[in-house]
N, C-alpha and C positions, 0 to 999 in steps of 0.2 A: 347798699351801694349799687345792687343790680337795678334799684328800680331807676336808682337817680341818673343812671347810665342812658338808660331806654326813654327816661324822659328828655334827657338833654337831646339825647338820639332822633328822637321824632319831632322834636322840636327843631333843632338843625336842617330834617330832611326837608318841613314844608318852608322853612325862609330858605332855603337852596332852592324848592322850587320856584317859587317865585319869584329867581333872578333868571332860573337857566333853561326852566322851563322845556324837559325834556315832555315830548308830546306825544307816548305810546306806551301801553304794557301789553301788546299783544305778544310777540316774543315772550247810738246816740244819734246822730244825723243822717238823711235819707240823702243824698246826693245826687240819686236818680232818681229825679223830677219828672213831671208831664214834662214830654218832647211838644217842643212847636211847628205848628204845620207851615208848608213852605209856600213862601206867598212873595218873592221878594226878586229883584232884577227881569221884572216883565216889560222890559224898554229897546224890546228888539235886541237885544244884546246876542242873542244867538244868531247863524245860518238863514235858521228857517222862520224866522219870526221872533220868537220870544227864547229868553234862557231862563232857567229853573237852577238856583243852585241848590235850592232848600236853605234851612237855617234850624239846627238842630242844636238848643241850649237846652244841656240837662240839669247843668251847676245851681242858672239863675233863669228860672220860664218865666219870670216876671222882670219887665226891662227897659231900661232907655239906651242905647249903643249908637256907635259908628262901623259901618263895615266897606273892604274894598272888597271888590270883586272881578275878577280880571278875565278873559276868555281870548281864545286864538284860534284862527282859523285859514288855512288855505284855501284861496278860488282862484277860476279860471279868470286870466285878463278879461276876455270875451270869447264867442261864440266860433272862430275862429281858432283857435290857439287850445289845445289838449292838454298840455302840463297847466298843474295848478302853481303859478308863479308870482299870485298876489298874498300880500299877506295882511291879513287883518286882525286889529286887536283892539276888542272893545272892554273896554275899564269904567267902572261904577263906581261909585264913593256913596253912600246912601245912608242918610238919620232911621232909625227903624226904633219902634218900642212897643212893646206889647202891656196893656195895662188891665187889671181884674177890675171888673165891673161887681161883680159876686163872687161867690165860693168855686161858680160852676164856668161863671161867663166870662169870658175878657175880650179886647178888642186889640189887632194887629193895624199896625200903618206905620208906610217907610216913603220916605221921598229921595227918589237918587239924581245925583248928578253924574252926567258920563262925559266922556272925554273918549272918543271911539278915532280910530287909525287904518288907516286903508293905501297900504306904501305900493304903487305901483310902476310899472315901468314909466309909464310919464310925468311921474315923481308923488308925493305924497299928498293924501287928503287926510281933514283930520277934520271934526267936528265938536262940540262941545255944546252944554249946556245942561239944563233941569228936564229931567223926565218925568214920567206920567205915574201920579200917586195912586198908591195902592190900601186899601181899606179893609179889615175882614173881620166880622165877628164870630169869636172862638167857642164851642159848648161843648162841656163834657157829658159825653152818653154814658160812658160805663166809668167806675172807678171802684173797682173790688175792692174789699172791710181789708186784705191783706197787703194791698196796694201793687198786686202781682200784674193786675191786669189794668189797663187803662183804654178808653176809646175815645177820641174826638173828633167833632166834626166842624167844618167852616162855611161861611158863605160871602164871598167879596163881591167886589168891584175897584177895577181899576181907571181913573178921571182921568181924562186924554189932556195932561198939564203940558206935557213935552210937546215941542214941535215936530210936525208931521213935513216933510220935505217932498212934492210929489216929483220933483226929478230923478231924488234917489232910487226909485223903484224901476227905473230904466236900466239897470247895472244889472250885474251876474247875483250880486244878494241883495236885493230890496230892503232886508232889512238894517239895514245903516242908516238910522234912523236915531234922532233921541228919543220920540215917543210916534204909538199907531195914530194917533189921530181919532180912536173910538175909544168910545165907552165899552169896553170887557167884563166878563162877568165868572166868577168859579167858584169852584166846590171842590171841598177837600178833605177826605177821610183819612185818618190815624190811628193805628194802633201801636200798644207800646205793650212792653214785656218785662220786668224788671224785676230781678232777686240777688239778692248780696252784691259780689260786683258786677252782675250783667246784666247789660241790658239790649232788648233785640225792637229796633221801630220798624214796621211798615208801615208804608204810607202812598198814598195816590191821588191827584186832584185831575180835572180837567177843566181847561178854559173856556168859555165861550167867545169870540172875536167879534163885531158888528162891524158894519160897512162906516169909514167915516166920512165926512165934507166930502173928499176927494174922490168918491166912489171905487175907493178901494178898502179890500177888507182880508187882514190876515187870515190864515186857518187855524183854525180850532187847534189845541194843542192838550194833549194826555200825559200826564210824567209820574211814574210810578219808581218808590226806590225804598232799598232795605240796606240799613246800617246795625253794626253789631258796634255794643259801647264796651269796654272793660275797665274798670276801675281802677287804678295800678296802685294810686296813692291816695290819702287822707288824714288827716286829724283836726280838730277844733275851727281850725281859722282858715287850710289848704287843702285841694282836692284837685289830682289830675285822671285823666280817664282817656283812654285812645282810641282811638273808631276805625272802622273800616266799612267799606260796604261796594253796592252796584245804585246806577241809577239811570236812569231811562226815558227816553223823551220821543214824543212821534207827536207827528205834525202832518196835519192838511193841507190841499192847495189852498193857496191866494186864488183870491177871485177879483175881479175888477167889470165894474157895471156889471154885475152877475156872473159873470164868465170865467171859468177856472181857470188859470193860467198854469201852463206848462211848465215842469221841474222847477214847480215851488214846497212841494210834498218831500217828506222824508223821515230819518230817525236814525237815534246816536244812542250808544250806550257805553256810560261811562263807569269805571272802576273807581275808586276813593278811599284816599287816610289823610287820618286828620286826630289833632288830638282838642281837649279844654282843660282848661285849668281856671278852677277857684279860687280867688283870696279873699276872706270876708267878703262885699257885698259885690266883689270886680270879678268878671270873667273877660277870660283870654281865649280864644279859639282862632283856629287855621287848620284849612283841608285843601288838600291836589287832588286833583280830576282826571285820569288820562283817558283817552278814548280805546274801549275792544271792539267796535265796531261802528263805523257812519257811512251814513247813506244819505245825503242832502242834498235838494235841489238836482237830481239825477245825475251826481256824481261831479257837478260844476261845484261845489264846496265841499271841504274835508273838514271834520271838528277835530284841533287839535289840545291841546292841554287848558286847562281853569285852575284858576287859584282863588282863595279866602281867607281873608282875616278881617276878626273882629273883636271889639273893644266893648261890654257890655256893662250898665251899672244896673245890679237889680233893684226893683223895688217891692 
């Protein structure tokens, strides 16, 4: 009865966040799978260029799903005005599925569509469309006879499908944007830890950004994060497991014709729970994000709360 308590529990906590979105915490069967490396919502959806939510299925690492992905953010109106009184909220909707090529290989690719919000004193903007698809093939380096230990590595690219707006980048966050307009490129390492019900991932990738059409070019972007799984529940056909962790994101200037541009640089580091649950071949997952520290854009943007869910069928 305890567990069914704490599942209902954590269950309840992420769909309450995702209405109310409180924005701070400063104040027989292996279940534990290869973790998937994070390659997914690189459509500007952050501050500073790009968001990183990762995408960590242990239930089902082989998959076709849908996921929403949602972000909040305060900025300054403009360059004038000191309180951050704009509020922005960019949301993803994105096809994602990872498929085994081999034993060792398999290949990631998601296509999102966004719908991003930007309410200002002189009333709201709002944009929409298909953003810039994302590609990556997956390899396992290590995989211990005990299965304790796991390592893998990635290599992408991300195809400039989204629209590049060059007015947008005149504002206090450039990137309100559906897609950069470039061809991106990353790399991304994994490790994973796993015995009875726990499991520990670390994981790290960084971007490469290129200059696009518009002779503008995002900055490079680094995100490293550690989540801890524990298994609460399971039998036959059901499996839920609760996560927590930190996650961490730093970004370079924008540059434009060569030229770095000022309080485009910065970094956020965000706290996370989240739980998954398995039913034969369907997984469920949902995780909240609050910020313990942001620094973006030289203090003209604040990272406030992110939310996830997703819907996965494995194969």
């Amino acid at each position: 009865m305890k567990k069914i308590i704490l599942i209902i529990s954590l269950m309840l906590f992420n769909i309450g966040q995702a209405k109310t979105f409180n924005d701070s915490i400063y104040t027989s069967k292996n279940y534990f799978k290869e973790i998937n490396l994070s390659y997914d919502c690189d459509a500007c959806g952050c501050a500073a260029g790009n968001g990183s939510s990762g995408f960590e299925s242990l239930l089902n690492p082989q998959f076709i799903g849908i996921k929403y992905f949602a972000q909040h953010y305060k900025a300054r109106e403009n360059p004038f005005v000191k309180d951050l009184t704009q509020d922005q909220y960019f949301n993803t909707l994105q096809l994602w599925a990872r498929v085994p090529l081999t034993d060792k290989l398999s290949v990631y690719g998601s296509l999102p569509f966004h719908f991003h919000e930007r309410r200002t004193m002189q009333g709201d903007i709002t944009i929409n469309g298909i953003g810039d698809l994302n590609l990556m093939g997956i390899y396992r380096i290590i995989d211990s006879k005990d299965n304790i230990h796991q390592v893998n590595s990635g290599v992408g690219i991300k195809v400039p499908v989204g629209r590049f707006d060059e007015k947008g980048i005149t504002g206090v966050n450039p990137s309100f944007q559906l897609g950069t307009g470039s061809w991106d490129y990353q790399v991304t390492l994994n490790y994973t830890y796993q015995k009875n019900e726990l499991a520990v991932i670390i994981s790290t990738d960084y971007t490469i950004k290129t200059e696009n059409k518009k002779h503008y070019q995002f900055g490079n972007q680094w995100n490293y994060a550690a989540s801890g799984f524990y298994r609460i529940l399971k039998n036959e056909k059901f499996a839920f497991s609760a996560k927590a962790g930190w996650q961490g994101e730093v970004y370079d200037e924008n540059k434009q014709f060569d030229e770095a541009l000022p309080d485009t640089a910065g970094s956020a580091l965000y706290g996370k729970l989240g739980f998954e649950a398995a039913y034969k071949r369907f997984s469920l997952g949902s995780e909240v994000m609050l910020p313990v520290y942001s620094n973006l854009a030289g203090g003209s943007i604040e990272a406030k709360s992110r939310f996830s869910v997703f819907l996965n069928l494995g194969i």
